[in-house]
C-alpha positions in Angstrom: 62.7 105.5 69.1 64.6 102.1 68.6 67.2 103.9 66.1 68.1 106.7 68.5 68.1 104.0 71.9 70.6 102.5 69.2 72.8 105.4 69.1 72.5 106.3 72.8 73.6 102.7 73.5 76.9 102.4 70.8 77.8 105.8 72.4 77.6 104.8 76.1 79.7 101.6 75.0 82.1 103.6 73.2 82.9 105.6 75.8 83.0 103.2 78.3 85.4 101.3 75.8 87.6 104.7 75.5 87.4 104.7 79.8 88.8 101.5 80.1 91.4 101.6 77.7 92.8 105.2 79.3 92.6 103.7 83.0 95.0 100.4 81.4 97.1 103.4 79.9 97.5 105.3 83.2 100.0 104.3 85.9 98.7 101.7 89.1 98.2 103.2 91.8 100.1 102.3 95.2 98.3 100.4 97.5 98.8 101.2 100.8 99.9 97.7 103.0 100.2 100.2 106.1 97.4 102.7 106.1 98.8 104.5 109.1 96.1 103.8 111.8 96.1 100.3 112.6 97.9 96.7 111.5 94.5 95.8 109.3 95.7 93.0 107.0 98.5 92.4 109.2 99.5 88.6 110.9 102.9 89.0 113.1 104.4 85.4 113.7 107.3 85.8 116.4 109.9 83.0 117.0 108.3 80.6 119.9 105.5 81.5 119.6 102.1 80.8 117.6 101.1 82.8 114.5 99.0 85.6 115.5 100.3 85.8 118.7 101.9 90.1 119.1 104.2 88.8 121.5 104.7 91.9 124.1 103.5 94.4 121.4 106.4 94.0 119.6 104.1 95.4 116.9 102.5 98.3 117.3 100.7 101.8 116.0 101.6 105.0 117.4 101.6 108.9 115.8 100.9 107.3 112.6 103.6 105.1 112.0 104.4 101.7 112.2 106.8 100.7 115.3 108.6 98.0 115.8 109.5 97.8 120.0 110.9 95.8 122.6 109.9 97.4 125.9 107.8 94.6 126.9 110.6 92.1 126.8 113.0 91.2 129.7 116.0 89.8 127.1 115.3 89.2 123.3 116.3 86.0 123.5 116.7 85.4 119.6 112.7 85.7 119.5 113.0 87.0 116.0 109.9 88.4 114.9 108.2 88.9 111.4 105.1 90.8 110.4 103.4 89.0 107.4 100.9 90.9 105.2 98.0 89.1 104.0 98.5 88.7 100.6 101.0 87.3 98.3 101.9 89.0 95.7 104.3 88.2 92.5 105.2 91.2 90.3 105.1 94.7 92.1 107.3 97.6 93.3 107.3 97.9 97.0 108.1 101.0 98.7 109.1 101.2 102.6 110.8 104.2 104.2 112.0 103.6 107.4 114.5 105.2 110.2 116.6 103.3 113.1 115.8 105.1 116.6 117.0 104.3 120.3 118.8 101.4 121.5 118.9 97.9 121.1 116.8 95.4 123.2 118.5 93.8 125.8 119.7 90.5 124.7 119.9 91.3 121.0 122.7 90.3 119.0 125.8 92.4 117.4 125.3 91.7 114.0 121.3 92.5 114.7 122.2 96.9 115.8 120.4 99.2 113.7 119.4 95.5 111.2 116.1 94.8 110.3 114.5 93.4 106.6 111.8 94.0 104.0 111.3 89.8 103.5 110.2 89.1 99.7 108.8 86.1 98.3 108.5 84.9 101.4 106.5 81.7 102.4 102.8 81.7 104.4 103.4 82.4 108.5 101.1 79.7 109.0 103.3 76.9 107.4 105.9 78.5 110.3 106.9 76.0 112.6 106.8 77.5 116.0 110.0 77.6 116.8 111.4 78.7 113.5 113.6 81.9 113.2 113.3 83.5 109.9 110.5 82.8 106.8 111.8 81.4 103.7 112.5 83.7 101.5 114.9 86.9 100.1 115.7 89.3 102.7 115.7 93.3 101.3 118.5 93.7 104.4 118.0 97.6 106.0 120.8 98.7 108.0 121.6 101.8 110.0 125.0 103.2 110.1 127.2 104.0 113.4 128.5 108.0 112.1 132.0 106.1 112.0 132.0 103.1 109.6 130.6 102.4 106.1 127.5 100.2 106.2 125.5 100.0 103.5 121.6 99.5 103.3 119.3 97.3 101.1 121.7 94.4 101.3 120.4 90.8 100.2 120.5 88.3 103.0 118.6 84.3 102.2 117.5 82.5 104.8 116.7 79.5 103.3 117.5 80.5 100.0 119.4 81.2 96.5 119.5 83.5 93.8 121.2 84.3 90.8 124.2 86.8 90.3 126.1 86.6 87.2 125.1 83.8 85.9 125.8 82.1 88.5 124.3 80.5 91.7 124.9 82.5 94.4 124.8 80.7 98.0 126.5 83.1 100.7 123.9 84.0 102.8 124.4 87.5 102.5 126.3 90.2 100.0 126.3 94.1 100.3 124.7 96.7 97.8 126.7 99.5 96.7 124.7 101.7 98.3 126.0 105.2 100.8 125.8 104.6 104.7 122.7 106.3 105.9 124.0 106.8 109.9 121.4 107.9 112.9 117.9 108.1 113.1 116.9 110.0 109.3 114.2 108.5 107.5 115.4 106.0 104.1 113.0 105.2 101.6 114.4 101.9 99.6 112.7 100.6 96.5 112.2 96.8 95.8 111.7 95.9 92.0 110.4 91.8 91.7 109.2 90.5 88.7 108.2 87.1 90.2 111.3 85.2 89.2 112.8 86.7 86.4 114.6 90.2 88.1 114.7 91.7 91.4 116.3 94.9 91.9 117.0 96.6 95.5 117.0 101.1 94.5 118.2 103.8 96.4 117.7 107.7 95.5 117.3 106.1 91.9 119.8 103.8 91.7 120.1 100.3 91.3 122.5 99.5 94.4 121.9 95.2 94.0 119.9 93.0 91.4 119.9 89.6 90.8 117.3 86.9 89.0 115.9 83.1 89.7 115.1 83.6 93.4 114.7 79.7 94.8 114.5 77.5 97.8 117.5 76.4 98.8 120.7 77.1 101.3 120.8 77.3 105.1 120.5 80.0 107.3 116.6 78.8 108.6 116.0 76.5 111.3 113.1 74.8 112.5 111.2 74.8 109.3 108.8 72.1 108.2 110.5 69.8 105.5 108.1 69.7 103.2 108.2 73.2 102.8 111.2 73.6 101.9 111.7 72.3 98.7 115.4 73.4 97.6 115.4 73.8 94.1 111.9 75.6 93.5 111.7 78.8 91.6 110.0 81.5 93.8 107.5 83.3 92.2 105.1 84.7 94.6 104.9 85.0 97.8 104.6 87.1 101.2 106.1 90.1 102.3 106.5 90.9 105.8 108.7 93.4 107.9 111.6 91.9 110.7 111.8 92.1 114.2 116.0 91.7 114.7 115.9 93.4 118.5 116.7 96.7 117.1 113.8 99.4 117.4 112.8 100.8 114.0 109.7 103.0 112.3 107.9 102.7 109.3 106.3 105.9 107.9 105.4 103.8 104.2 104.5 100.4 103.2 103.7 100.5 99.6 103.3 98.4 96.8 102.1 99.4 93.0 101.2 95.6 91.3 102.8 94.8 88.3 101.1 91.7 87.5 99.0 92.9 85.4 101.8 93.9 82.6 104.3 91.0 82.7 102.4 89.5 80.1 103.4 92.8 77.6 107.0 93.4 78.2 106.9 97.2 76.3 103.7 98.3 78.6 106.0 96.8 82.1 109.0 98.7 80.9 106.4 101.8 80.6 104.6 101.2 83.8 108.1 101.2 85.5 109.8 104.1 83.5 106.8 106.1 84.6 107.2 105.1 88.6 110.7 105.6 88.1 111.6 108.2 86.1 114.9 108.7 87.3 116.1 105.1 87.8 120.0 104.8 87.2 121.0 101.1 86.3 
């Protein structure tokens, strides 16, 4: 009886053993940061006013999408908003596809029609001072085209921030990507690439339209941010990712993220893990 309880146990371990080393072998999974019914996991911090606070709805829910709306409001006002998600994260691919509809709020800036912004790396809403404008951190810039002029999508805007572009530190606040114009209200699914510090990469339709490296704390283009926060110099990471409020309406049909921590450690299995989620990727 012990002998064969022997054998029944080496089996169960080896297969167990065999289970865990295909589910490290397989592709992660996306998780979904929008799950299509409600802002679970969700913290909107608006300028003006406190964390938490869903100023006018500006955030909202509706026919399975996320909406970002300004109904409520008699003038924007420059109350730029941010919705935070409530976990940081450091290596991943996140996936947003989005489309620019109606008009812009009363109030709202030029530069601001048809802009909004995937913020990366970004720092905690609740080390927000109240009246600050933008979180530090990289902005994934998503812009919607007028049918006339070229504008292109997933630019790089830092508010309060640098980054690295040919070797060099680069300290405009913003630079386009090479991507096409995507003009009226058609969905665009862009692709963010960050490997905590080392590589970020902005992909349309399989391209690589904008990459850069050593994403850090530093620059303008914030105001009213606590001091010791902002610690120019300092490497980013980790940190949040949230979606803008610029005054323009916009809708999110995905929020997605696959996790990439766990393979920075083996640089052959990353390059695998992101071969396999993008097969088609053109450098």
């Amino acid at each position: 009886m012990k002998f064969k309880h022997i054998i029944y146990s080496a089996g169960i371990l080896l297969l167990s053993t065999n289970l865990f080393a295909n589910a490290k072998d397989k592709k992660p999974k996306p998780i979904q940061l929008f799950n299509g019914k409600d802002l679970k996991n969700w913290t909107p911090k608006i300028r003006n006013h406190k964390v938490g606070d869903n100023y006018k709805n500006t955030f909202r829910v509706e026919d399975g999408l996320l909406k970002v709306r300004y109904d409520g409001y008699d003038n924007f006002n420059f109350q730029y908003g941010h919705l935070f998600y409530n976990k940081e994260f450091s290596a991943y691919l996140l996936r947003v596809t989005y489309r620019f509809v109606g008009e812009q709020a009363n109030g709202g800036e030029g530069w601001a029609w048809r802009n909004s912004g995937a913020m990366l790396h970004g720092q905690d809403p609740k080390t927000m001072g109240v009246d600050q404008d933008f979180p530090i951190s990289i902005e994934g810039q998503l812009l919607g085209g007028n049918g006339k002029d070229e504008r292109t999508t997933s630019n790089l805007c830092t508010p309060g921030t640098n980054v690295v572009m040919d070797n060099k530190l680069f300290t405009p606040h913003c630079i386009s990507s090479t991507s096409k114009t995507y003009a009226g209200d058609q969905w665009v699914t862009a692709d963010f690439l960050v490997l905590g510090d080392s590589l970020v990469q902005h992909i349309l339709e399989d391209k690589v339209v904008l990459q850069y490296t050593k994403p850090q704390i530093g620059g303008g283009n914030v105001s009213d941010f606590d001091p010791n926060v902002k610690k120019d110099g300092q490497l980013l990471t980790k940190g949040t990712i949230s979606l803008q409020s610029e005054s323009h309406p916009i809708d999110f049909k995905k929020v997605e993220l696959y996790d990439l921590e766990p393979y920075m450690k083996d640089p052959n299995k990353l390059k695998k893990v992101i071969a396999e989620l993008l097969p088609n990727l053109h450098q």
